[in-house]
C-alpha positions in Angstrom: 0.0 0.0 0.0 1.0 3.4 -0.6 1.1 6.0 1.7 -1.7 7.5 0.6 -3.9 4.3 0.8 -2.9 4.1 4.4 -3.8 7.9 5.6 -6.9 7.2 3.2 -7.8 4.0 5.6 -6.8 6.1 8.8 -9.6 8.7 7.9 -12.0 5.5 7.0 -11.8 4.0 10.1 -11.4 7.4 12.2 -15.0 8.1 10.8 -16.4 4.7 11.3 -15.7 5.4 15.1 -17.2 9.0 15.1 -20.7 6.6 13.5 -20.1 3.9 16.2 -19.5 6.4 19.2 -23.4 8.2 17.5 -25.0 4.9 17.6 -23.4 4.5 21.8 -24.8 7.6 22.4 -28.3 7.1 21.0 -28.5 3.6 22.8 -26.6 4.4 25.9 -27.4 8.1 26.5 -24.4 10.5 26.2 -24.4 11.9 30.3 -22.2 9.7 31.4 -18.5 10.4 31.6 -17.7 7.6 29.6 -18.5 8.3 26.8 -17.7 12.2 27.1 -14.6 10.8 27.2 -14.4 8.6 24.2 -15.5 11.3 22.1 -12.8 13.5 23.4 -10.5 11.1 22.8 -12.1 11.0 19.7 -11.8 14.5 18.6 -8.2 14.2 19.9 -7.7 11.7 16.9 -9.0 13.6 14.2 -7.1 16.5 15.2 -3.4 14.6 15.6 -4.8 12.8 12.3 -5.0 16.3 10.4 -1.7 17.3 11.8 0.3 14.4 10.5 -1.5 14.5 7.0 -0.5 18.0 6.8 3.3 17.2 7.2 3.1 14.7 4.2 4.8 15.5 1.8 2.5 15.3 -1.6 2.9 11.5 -2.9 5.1 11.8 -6.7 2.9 10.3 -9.4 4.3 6.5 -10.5 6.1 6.3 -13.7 4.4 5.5 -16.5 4.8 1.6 -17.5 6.2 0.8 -20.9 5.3 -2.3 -22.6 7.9 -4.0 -24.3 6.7 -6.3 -27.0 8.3 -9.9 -27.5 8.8 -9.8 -30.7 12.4 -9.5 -31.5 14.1 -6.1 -33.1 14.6 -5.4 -36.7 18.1 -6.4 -36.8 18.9 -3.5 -39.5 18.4 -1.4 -36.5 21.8 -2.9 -35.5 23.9 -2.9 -38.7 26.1 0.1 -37.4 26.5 -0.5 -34.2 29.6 -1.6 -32.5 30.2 -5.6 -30.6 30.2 -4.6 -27.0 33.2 -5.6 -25.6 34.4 -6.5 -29.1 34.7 -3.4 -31.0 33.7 -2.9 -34.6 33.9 -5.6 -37.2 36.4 -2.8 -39.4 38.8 -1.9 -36.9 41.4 -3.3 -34.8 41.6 -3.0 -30.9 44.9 -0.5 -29.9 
C-alpha cells in the first residue's frame, strides 16, 4: 500500500468510530463520563490525524509503465553498431 492508501484507511476508520461512538450515544445516552470521554478522545484523533497529514509531503505520481513487445528487433536497426566488448567488425583493438 502506498502512503496515501494508508492515511486514506486512517480517515476510513477514524469516521467509522465518530458513527459507532453516534450509535453508543443514542442507545446508551451520552451523560455519562464515559462516553464524554471517548468522544474526546475522539476528537483528539482527528485532530493529531489532520496534523500528520499536513506534514506529508504530496505522494510523486508513478512512472508510466512501458510495454515492451516480444517480438524480436529489426536487426537493421543494428547494422552500425559496435560488438560490446568487441569493438567494430572494421577496426582493430589498440
Amino acid at each position: 500500500m502506498s502512503l496515501n492508501d494508508d492515511l486514506t484507511a486512517v480517515q476510513r476508520c477514524l469516521g467509522e468510530l465518530d458513527r459507532a461512538l453516534g450509535r453508543l450515544e443514542r442507545q446508551l445516552g451520552s451523560d455519562g463520563p464515559e462516553l464524554r470521554r471517548m468522544r474526546s478522545d475522539a476528537g483528539h484523533l482527528r485532530d493529531s490525524f489532520s496534523l500528520l497529514r499536513e506534514t506529508q509531503p504530496p505522494e510523486r505520481p508513478r512512472p508510466a509503465m512501458v510495454t515492451i513487445p516480444d517480438t524480436p528487433y529489426d536487426a537493421s536497426l543494428w547494422r552500425d553498431a559496435d560488438e560490446e566488448g568487441i569493438g567494430s567488425r572494421d577496426r582493430r583493438a589498440p
